[in-house]
N, C-alpha and C positions, 0 to 999 in steps of 0.2 A: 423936787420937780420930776414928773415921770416924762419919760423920752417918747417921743413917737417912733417904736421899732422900725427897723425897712425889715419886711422877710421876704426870703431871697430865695430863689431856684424852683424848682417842682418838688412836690411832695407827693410821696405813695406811700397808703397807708396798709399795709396785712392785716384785712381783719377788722375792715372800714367799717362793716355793718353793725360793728360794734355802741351800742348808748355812746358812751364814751369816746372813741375811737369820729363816731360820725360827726360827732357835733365839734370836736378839733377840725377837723377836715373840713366842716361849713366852714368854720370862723377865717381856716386861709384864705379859702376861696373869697369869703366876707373882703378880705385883705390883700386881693387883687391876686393871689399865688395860683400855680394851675394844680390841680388835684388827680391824681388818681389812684385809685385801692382796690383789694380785690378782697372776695370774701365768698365763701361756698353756702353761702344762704341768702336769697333775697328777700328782702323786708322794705319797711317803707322808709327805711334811712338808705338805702341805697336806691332806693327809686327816685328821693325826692334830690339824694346827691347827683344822680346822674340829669335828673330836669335844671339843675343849678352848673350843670357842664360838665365834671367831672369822667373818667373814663371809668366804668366799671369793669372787673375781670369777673365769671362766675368759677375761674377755677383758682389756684394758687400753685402756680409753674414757673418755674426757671424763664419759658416763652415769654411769659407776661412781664416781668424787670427787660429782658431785651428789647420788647416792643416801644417800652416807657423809655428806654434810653435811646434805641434810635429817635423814637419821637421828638423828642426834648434833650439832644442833645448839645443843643446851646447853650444849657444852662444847668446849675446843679443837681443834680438827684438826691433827696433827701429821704432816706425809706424810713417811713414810722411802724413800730411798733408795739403790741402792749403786751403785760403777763402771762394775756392767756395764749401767746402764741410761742408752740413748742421748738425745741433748739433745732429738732428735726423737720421742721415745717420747708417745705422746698425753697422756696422764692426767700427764707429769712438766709438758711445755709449757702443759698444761691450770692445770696448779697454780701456775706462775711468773706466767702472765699475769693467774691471780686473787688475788694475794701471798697465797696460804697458807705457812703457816710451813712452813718446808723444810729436812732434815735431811737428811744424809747418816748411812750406818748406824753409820757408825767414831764419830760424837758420841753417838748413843744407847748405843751398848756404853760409852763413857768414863763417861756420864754413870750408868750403873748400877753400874759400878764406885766410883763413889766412896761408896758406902754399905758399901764392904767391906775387910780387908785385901786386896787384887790380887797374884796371881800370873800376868805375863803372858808367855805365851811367842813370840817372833818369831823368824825364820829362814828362809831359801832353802828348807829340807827337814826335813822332820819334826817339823815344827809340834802337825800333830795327832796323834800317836802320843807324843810328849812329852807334850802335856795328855792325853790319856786316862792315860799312866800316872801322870800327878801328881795328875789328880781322884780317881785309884780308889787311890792311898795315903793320899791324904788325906781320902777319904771313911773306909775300911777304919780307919784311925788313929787318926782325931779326933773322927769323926761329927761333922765342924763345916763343912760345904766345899761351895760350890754350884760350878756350873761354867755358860761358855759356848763351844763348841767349836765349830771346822770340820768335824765328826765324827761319827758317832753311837757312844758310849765305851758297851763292853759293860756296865758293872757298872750302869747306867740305862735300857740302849735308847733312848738318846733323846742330841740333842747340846746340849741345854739343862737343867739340873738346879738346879732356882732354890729356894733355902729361905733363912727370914732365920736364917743362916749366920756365923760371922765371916771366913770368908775364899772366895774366889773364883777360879778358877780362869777363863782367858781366854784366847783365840789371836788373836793380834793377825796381819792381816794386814798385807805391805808392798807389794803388788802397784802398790797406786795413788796411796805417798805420804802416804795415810791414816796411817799409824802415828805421825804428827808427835802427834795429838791425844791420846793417849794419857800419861797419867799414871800409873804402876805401883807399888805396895809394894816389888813384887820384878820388876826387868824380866829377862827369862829369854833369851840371843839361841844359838840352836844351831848355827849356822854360816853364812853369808855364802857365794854364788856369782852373777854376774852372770846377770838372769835377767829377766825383766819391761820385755823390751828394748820393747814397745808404749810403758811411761811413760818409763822411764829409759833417757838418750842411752849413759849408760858407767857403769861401775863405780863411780867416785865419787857421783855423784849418786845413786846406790844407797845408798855407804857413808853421804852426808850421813844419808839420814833413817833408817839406826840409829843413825848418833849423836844425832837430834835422840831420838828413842827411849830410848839410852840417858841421856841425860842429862834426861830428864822419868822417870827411875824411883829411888825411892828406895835401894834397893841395886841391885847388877848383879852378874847369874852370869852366866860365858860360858863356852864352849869352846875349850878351848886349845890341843887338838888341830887348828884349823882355821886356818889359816896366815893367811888374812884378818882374821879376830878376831884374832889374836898380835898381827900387828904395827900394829891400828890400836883397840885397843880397850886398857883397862888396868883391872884390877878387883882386890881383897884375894880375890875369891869366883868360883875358880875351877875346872873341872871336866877327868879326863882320862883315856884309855882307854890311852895309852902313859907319862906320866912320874909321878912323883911327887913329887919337893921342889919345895917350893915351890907347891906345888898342895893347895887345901884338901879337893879330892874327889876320889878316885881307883880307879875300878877296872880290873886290868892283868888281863887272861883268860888262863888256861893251859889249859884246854878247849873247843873250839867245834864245835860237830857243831850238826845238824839240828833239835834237843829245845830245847837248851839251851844257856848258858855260863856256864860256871864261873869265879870268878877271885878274886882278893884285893881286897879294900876297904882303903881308905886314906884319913883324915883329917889332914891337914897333914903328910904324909908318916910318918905313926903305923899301924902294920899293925893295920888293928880286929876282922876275921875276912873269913872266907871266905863267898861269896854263890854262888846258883843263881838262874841269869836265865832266865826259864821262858819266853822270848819269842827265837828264835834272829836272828844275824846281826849282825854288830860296830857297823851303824848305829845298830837297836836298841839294844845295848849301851852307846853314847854316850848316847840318848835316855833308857836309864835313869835312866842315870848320875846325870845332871839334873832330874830327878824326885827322886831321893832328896836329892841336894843341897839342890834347892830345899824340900824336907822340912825337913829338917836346920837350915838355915836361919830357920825359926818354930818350932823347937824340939821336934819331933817325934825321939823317941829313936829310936834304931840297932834295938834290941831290936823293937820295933813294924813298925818297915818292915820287918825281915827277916825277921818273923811274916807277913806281907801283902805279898810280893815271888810268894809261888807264883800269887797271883789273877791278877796282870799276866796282860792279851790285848791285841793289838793291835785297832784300830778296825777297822770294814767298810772294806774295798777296799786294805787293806792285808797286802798276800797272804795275801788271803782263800782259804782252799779252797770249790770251789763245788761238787767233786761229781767224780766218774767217769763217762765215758762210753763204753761196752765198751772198759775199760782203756786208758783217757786220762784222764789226771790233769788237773783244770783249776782254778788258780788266775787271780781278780782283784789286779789293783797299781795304786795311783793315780800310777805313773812317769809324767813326762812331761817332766824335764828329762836330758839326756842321763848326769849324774853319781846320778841318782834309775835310771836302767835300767841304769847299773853296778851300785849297792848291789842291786837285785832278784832281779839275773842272776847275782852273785855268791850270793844268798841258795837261789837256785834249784838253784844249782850242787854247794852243800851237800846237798841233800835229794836230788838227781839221783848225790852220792859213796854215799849210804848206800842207797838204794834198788841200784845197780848192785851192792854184795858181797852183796846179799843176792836176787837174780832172774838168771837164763840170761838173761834177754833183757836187753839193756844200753837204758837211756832214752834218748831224745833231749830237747834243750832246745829249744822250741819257742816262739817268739816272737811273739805278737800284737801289733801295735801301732797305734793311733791316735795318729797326731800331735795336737798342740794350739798352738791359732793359728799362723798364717800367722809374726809376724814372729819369734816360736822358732823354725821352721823355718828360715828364712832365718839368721837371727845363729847358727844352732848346729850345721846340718845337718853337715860334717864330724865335729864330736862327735857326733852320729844317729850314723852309717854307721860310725864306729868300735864304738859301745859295743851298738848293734845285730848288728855281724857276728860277735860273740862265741859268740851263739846258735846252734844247728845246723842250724836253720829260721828264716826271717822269715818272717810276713808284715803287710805295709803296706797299710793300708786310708786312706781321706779323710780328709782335716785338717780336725778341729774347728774353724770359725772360732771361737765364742765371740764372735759380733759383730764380728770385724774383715772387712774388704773384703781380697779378693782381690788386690790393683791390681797383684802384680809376676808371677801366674801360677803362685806356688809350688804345688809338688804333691807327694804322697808318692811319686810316680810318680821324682821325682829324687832320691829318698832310696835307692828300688828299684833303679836303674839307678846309683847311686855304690856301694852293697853289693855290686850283683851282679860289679865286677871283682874282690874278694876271698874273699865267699862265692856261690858259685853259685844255693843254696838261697834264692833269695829270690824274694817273688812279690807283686805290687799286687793287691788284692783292692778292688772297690768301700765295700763294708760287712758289718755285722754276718750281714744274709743271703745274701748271697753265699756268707759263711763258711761258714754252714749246710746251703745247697744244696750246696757240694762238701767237709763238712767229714770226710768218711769218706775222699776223695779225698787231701785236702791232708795228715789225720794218717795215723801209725799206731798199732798196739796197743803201748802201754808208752810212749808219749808223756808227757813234762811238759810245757803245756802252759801258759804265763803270758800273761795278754791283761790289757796296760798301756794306759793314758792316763787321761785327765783329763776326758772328755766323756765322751759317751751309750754308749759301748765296752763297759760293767758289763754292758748290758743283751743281752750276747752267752748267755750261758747263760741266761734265761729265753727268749732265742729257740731254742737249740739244744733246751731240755728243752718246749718246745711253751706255756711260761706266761704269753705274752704276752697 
């Protein structure tokens, strides 16, 4: 039986304008708590925090915890935290030195989950594209389903949707280790690639904290398709896009184009019918996959999901279309591991086959890229320069630190100069305006056009379209 939490005091969050970060901070506020965080960037998770009451700071000062504490001094101060904020940050040091209670954000998401059944999902990739299509079946299905995502999931506009609910949908991150804290209904893992080389030395100490993961979760779905899960995971509740005995969820595709995919369903190797996956690209198609599973799983019928299988959209910045610009096709992608700009570039390549039988003029695939942090670069860059030269075009712009230092000189400048002995077409570009200023130069007309990463990169076509 799950409790219905009381959460108790004010909470202030460092760093509120974070994905992650905001949509905890809805969900208090969701649950009657008063909020306030501060954060040195405005975006539309602090705007939309502050229209739902919240106190915004736009600076991060020692001022700002005083103001909060006089303000609310009746009641606890709970200051939240996450990874990316450094031991040197004012208002974090501010708060150690005057023992305010101190959380880290991974304890506040655990501790809201325990007033619900938890559906959580972890994984290398496609974390958030998995929970949006699981919140929006099980919102569609059951009207019973709150959600806290890395995301903002179409079917809410928003990446917090907090109702007392009985089940809850959640993205567990594992970037920083954090996922140990974590207790789940149903822990959800989609696939395993060494990657978050800043925390973890090697792959195993990676593997350790999904299995500490797995084993704080009451059931476990995995992917069986992903050769790391095979051989170090073991579950009764399993998911897979190529076999089917012995697999409790199966969908095997015999159609894949641009649109959609089409293919057979399969429960414990039982043919149950035929499905239309309205969201293209065989990654996705995994992601589904595990959405419906994990449906299936709390007892949601076949008949229901595959009423509410056409709603499926993928989240913002997941090969988002943003637009045309005299016939330049421009999608966003939140790639920024080099097996994350395979899946993309393949996705691309799809839309780039059906577009070319049907126009004289043949597309090019055209590739934006911002790196992200320094020590990806470093541990991965060979995998860069392969999965990058695939493209018919590069171009490489600054490495997102994302708080890391500099210290060994990496630059995308050696990712440009390892590409350019295989693909000629490639070119360092400072940043997003650079783009701009030569972007008539650098494309042409019937371009596809993909601009990946994981930092401020999104904000390339609000500069190209003049919306800054």
């Amino acid at each position: 039986m799950h409790k219905k939490l009381l959460l108790k005091g004010h909470f202030h969050f460092i760093g509120i304008g974070g994905i992650g970060m905001s949509a905890i901070a809805i969900a208090l506020m969701k649950k009657g708590c008063s909020v306030s965080g501060s954060d040195l960037i405005k975006n539309r998770e602090t705007q939309r925090l502050q229209e739902l009451g919240a106190t915004i700071f736009a600076s991060q000062t020692r001022k700002n915890i005083d103001l909060v504490n006089s303000k609310f001094q009746n009641q606890n101060i709970n200051i939240v935290f996450s990874s990316a904020i450094r031991d040197d940050n004012e208002e974090l040091s501010y708060c150690k030195k005057h023992n305010f209670l101190i959380k880290h954000r991974s304890e506040i998401l655990a501790m809201i989950m325990k007033s619900y059944i938890s559906l959580s999902i972890a994984g290398s990739h496609g974390k958030t594209s998995t929970s949006t299509f699981l919140s929006t079946l099980l919102e569609l299905c059951t009207q019973n389903s709150s959600s806290i995502t890395g995301g903002i999931i179409p079917i809410y506009k928003s990446n917090a949707h907090i109702e007392n609910t009985k089940f809850l949908v959640t993205e567990i991150d594992e970037s920083d280790g954090t996922i140990n804290n974590y207790n789940s209904d149903i822990g959800i893992i989609s696939n395993i690639d060494y990657d978050h080389c800043d925390h973890f030395s090697n792959i195993n100490e990676l593997l350790s904290s999904f299995k500490k993961f797995a084993s704080n979760s009451k059931k476990l779905l995995i992917n069986y398709d992903c050769d790391i899960i095979k051989n170090n995971f073991s579950s009764s509740n399993k998911w897979s896009n190529k076999e089917i005995n012995n697999i409790n969820y199966s969908i095997i595709p015999n159609i894949v184009n641009k649109n959609n995919t089409i293919g057979k369903y399969y429960e414990k190797g039982y043919f149950i019918d035929n499905v239309c996956i309205p969201v293209p690209g065989l990654h996705n198609l995994s992601n589904i996959t595990a959405a419906i599973a994990a449906s299936r799983m709390i007892g949601v019928s076949f008949n229901e999901i595959k009423k509410n299988i056409k709603y499926l959209e993928l989240p913002k910045k997941r090969f988002e279309f943003r637009g045309k610009l005299d016939e330049r096709i421009i999608y966003d992608d939140y790639a920024h591991h080099p097996n994350e700009i395979k899946a993309t570039l393949d996705l691309a390549r799809l839309f780039i086959k059906s577009k070319n039988s049907q126009d004289k003029e043949k597309s090019r695939l055209v590739a934006i890229f911002q790196p992200h942090r320094f020590t990806r670069v470093k541990q991965f860059i060979d995998e860069f320069v392969i999965e990058l030269s695939k493209a018919d075009v590069i171009y490489l712009t600054n490495i997102f630190g994302a708080g890391e230092q500099n210290i060994e000189n990496i630059s995308s400048k050696l990712i440009a100069d390892l590409i350019y002995q295989t693909n000629k077409n490639v070119r360092f570009l400072e940043n997003n305006y650079e783009i701009k200023d030569k972007f008539f130069e650098l494309t042409q007309k019937n371009d596809f056009i993909v601009n990946m990463g994981a930092g401020d990169c999104h904000n390339l076509w609000s500069i190209l379209t003049n919306k800054t």
